[in-house]
MMTF fields as JSON, N, C-alpha, C and O atoms, coordinates in Angstrom:
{
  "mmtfVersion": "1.0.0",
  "mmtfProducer": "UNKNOWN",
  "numBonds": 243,
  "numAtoms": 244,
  "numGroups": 61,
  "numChains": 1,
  "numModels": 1,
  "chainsPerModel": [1],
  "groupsPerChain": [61],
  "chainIdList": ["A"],
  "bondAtomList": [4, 2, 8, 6, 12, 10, 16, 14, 20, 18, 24, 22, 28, 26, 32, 30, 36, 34, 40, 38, 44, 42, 48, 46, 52, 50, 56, 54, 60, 58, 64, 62, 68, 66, 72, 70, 76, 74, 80, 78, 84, 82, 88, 86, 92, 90, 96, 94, 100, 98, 104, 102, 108, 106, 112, 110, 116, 114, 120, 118, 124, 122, 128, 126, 132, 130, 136, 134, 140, 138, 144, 142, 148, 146, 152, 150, 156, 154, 160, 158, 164, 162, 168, 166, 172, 170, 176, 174, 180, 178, 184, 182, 188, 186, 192, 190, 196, 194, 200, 198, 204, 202, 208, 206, 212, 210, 216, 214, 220, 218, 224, 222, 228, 226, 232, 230, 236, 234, 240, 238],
  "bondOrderList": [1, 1, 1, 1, 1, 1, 1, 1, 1, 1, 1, 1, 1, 1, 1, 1, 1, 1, 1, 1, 1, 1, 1, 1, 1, 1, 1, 1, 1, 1, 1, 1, 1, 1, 1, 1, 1, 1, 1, 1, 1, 1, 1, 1, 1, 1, 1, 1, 1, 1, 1, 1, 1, 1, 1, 1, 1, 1, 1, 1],
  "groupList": [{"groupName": "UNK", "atomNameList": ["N", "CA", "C", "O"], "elementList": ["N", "C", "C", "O"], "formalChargeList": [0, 0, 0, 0], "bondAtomList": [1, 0, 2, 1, 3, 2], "bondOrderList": [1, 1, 2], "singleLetterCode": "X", "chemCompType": "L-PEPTIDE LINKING"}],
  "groupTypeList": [0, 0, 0, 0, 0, 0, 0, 0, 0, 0, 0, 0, 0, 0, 0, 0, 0, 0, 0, 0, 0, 0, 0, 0, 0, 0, 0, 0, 0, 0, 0, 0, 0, 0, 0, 0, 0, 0, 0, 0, 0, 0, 0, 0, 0, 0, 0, 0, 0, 0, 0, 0, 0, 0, 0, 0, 0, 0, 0, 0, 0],
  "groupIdList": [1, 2, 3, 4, 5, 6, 7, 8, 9, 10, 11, 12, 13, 14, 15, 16, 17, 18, 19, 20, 21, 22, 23, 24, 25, 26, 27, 28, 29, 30, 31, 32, 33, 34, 35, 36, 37, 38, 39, 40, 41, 42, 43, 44, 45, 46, 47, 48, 49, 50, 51, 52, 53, 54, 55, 56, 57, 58, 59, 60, 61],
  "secStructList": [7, 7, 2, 2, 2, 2, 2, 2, 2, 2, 2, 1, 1, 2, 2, 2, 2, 2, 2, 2, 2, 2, 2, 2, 2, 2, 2, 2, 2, 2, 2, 2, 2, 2, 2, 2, 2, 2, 2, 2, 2, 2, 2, 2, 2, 2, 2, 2, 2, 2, 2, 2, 2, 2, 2, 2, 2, 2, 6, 7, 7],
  "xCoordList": [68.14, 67.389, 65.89, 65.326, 65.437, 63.936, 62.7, 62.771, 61.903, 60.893, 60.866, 60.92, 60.722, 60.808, 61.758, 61.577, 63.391, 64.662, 64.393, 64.61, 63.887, 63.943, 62.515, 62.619, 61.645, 60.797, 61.201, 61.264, 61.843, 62.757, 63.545, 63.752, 64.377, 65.409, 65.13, 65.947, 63.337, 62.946, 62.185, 61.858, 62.109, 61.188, 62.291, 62.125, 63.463, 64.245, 65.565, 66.326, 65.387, 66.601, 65.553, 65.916, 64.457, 64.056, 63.053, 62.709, 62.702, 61.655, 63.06, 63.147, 63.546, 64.626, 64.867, 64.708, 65.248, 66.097, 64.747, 64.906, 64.041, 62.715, 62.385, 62.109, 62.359, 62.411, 63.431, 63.387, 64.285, 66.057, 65.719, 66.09, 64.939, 64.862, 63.976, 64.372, 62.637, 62.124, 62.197, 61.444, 62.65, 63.512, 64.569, 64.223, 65.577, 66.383, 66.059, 66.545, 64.766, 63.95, 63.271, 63.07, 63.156, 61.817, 62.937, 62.88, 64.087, 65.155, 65.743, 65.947, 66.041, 66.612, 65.642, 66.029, 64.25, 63.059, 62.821, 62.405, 63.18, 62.728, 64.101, 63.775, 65.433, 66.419, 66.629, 67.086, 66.261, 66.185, 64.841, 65.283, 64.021, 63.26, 63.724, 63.847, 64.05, 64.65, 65.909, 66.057, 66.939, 68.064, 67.286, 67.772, 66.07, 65.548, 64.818, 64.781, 64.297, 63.888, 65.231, 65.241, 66.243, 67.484, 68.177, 68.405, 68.444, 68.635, 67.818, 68.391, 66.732, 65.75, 65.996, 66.343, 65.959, 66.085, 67.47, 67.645, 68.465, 70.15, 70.07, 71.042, 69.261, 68.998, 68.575, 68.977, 67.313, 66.648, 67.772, 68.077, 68.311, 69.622, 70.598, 71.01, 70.799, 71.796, 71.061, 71.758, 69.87, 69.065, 68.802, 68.861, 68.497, 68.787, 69.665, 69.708, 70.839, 72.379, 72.949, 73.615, 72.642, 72.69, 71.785, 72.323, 70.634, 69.932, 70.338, 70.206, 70.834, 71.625, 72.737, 72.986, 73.471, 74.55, 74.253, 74.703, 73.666, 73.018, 72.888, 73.739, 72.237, 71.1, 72.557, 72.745, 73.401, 74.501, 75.607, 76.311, 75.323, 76.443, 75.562, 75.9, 74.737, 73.782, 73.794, 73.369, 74.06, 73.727, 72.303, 72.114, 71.745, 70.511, 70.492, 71.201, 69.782, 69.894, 69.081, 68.994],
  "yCoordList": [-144.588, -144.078, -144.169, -145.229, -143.262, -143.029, -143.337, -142.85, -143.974, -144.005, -143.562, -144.145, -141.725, -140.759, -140.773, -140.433, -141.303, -141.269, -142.338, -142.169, -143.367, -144.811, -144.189, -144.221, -143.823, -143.464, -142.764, -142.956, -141.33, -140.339, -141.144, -140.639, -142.615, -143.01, -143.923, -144.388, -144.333, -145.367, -144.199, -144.506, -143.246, -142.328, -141.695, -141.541, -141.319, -140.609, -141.258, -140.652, -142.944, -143.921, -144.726, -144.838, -145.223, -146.339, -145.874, -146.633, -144.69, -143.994, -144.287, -144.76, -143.859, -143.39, -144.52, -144.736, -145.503, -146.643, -147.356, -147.472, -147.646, -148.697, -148.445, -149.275, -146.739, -146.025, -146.188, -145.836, -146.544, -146.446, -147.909, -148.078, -149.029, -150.692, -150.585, -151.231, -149.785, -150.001, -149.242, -149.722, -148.596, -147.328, -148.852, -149.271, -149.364, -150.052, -151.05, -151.354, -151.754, -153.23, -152.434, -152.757, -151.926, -151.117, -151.127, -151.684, -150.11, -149.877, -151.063, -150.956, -152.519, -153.376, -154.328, -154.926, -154.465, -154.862, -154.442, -155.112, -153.072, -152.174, -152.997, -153.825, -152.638, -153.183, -154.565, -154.853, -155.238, -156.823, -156.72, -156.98, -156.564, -156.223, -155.844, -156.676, -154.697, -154.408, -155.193, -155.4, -155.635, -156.617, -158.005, -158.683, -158.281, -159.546, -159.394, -160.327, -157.924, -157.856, -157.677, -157.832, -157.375, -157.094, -158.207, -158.152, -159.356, -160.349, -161.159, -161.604, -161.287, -161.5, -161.197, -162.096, -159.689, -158.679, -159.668, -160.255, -159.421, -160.202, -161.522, -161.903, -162.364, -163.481, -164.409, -165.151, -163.443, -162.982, -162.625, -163.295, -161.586, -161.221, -162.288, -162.559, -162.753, -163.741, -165.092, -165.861, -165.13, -166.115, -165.477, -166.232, -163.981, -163.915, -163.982, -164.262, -163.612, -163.258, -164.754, -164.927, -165.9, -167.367, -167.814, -168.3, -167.613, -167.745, -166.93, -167.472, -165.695, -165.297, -165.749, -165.884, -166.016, -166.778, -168.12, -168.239, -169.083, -170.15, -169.691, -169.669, -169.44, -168.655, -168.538, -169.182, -167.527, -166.562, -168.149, -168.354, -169.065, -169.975, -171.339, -172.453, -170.806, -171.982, -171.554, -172.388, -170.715, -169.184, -168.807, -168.449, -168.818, -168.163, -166.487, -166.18, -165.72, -164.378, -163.799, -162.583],
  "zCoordList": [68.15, 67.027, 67.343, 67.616, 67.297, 67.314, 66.091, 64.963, 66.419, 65.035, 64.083, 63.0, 64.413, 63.436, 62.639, 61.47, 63.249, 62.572, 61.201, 60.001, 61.883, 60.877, 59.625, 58.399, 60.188, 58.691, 58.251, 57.037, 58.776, 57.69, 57.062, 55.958, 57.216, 56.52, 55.57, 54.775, 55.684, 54.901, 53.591, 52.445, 54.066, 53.091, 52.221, 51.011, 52.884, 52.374, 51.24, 50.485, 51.578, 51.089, 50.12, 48.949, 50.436, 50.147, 48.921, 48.015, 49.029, 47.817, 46.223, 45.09, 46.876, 45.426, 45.122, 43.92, 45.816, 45.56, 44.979, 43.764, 45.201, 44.591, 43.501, 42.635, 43.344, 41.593, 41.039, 39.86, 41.342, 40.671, 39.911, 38.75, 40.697, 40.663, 39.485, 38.515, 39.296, 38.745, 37.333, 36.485, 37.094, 36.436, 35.604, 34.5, 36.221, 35.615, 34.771, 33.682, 35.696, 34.891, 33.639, 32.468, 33.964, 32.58, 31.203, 30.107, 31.934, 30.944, 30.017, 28.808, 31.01, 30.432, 29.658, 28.654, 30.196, 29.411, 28.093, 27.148, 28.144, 27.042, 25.949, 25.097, 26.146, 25.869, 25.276, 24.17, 26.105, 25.719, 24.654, 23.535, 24.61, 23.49, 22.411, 21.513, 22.232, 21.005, 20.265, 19.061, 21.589, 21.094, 20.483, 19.578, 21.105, 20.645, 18.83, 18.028, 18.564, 17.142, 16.297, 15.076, 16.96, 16.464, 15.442, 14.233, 16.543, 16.471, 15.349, 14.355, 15.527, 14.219, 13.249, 12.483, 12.692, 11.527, 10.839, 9.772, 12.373, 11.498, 11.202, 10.55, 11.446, 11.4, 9.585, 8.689, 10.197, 7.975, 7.017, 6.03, 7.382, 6.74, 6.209, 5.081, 7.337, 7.027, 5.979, 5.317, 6.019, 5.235, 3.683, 2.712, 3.515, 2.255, 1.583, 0.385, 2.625, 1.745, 1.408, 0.387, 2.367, 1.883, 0.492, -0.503, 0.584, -0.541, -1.575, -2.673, -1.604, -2.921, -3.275, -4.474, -2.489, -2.906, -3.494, -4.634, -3.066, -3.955, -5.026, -5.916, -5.047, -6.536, -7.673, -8.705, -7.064, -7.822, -8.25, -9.239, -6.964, -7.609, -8.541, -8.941, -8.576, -9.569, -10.678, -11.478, -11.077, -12.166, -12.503, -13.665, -12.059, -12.015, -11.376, -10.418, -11.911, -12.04, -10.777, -10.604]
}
């Protein structure tokens, strides 16, 4: 294999693949982000629907 062979194979394999890497992290960053406000939002949720239930079994309106 000749020089030329190995940079055609680093230009031609290694371009895509490094965008594919960085393409994926972004994706799952982006992802884990949103699962993390997700998680929150259900979190609160679950704290009002406890606090109404108190409330409802104390009888208070």
């Amino acid at each position: 294999m000749q020089t030329t062979d190995i940079i055609s194979l680093v230009t031609n394999i290694g371009f895509p693949v490094t965008l594919c890497f960085i393409l994926i992290r972004y994706v799952l960053q982006t992802i884990g982000d949103k699962l993390d406000r997700l998680d929150h939002s259900l979190s609160q949720l679950v704290q009002v629907i406890q606090s109404n239930q108190n409330k409802s079994k104390r009888g208070q309106p």
